[in-house]
C-alpha positions as CSV (number, residue, x, y, z in Angstrom):
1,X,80.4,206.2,307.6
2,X,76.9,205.6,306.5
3,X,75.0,202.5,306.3
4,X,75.0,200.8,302.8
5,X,73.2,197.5,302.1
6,X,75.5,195.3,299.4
7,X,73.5,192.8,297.6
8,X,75.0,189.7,295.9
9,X,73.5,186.9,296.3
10,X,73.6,187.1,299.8
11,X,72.6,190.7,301.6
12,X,74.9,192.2,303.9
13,X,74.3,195.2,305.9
14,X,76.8,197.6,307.3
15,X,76.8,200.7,309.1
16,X,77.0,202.1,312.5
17,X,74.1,201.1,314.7
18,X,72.6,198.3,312.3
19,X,73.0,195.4,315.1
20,X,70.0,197.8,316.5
21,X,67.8,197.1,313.4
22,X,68.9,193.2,313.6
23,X,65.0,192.7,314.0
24,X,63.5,194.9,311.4
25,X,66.0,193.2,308.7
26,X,65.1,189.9,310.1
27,X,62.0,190.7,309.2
28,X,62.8,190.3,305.1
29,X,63.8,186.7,305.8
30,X,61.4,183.9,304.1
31,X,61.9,181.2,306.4
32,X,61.4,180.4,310.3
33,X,64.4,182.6,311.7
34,X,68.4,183.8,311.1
35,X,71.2,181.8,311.7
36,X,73.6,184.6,313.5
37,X,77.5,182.9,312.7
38,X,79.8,184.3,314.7
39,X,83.5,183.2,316.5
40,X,84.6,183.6,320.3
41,X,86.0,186.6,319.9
42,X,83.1,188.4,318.8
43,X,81.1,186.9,321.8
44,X,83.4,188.5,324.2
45,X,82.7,192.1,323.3
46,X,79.0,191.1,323.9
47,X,78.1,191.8,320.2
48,X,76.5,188.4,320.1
49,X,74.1,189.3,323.3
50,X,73.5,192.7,321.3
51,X,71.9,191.6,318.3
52,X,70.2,188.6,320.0
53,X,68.9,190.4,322.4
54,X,67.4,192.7,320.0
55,X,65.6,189.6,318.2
56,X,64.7,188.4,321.4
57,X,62.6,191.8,322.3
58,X,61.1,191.7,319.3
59,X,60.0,187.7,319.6
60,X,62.0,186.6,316.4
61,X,63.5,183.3,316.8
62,X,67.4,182.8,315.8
63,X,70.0,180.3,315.9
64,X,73.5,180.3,317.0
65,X,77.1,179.0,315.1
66,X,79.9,180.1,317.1
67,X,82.1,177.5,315.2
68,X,84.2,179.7,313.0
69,X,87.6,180.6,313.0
70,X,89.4,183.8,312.2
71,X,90.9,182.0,309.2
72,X,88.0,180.1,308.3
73,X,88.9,176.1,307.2
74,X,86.6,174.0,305.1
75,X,85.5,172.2,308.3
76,X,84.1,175.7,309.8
77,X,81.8,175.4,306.1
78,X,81.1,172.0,306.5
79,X,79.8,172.7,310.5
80,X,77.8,175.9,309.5
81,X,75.9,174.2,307.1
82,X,74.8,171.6,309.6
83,X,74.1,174.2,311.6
84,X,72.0,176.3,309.1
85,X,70.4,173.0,307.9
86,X,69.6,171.6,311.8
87,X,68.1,175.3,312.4
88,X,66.1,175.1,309.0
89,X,67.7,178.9,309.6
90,X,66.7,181.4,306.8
91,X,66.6,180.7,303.4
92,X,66.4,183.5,300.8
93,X,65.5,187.0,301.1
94,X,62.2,188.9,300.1
């Protein structure tokens, strides 16, 4: 499959090898860094080291919300907005 870029309102990008580009799309953010939200599953297959990693290399800052569930409930919202408000994470694209 190739990579496609859906826009609305939010951007999502998906494709294989796109975690690689984690920094370049960072990169269209406005604000002081991404918030990455992810669950404990996706930490164990090391996806979460992946893509920080990559922002790391490339000195981007980021923040972290491991906090959601793989049914999401209202309290995961309610947490990931602290989260994205304590990180002053990104806040509209480019």
């Amino acid at each position: 499959m190739s990579a496609f870029t859906y826009n609305f309102p939010a951007s999502i990008i998906f494709g294989w090898g796109e975690a690689e580009k984690i920094a370049d799309h960072a990169k269209t953010i406005e604000a002081s860094k991404p918030l990455i939200v992810t669950d404990e599953g996706l930490e164990k297959t090391g996806i979460l080291r992946q893509v920080s990693g990559r922002l790391e290399q490339k000195g981007s800052g980021y923040a972290v919300f491991k906090g959601v569930h793989p049914n999401p409930t209202e309290a995961d919202v309610a947490d990931g907005l602290k989260a994205y408000r304590e990180a002053r994470a990104a806040l509209s694209l480019k």
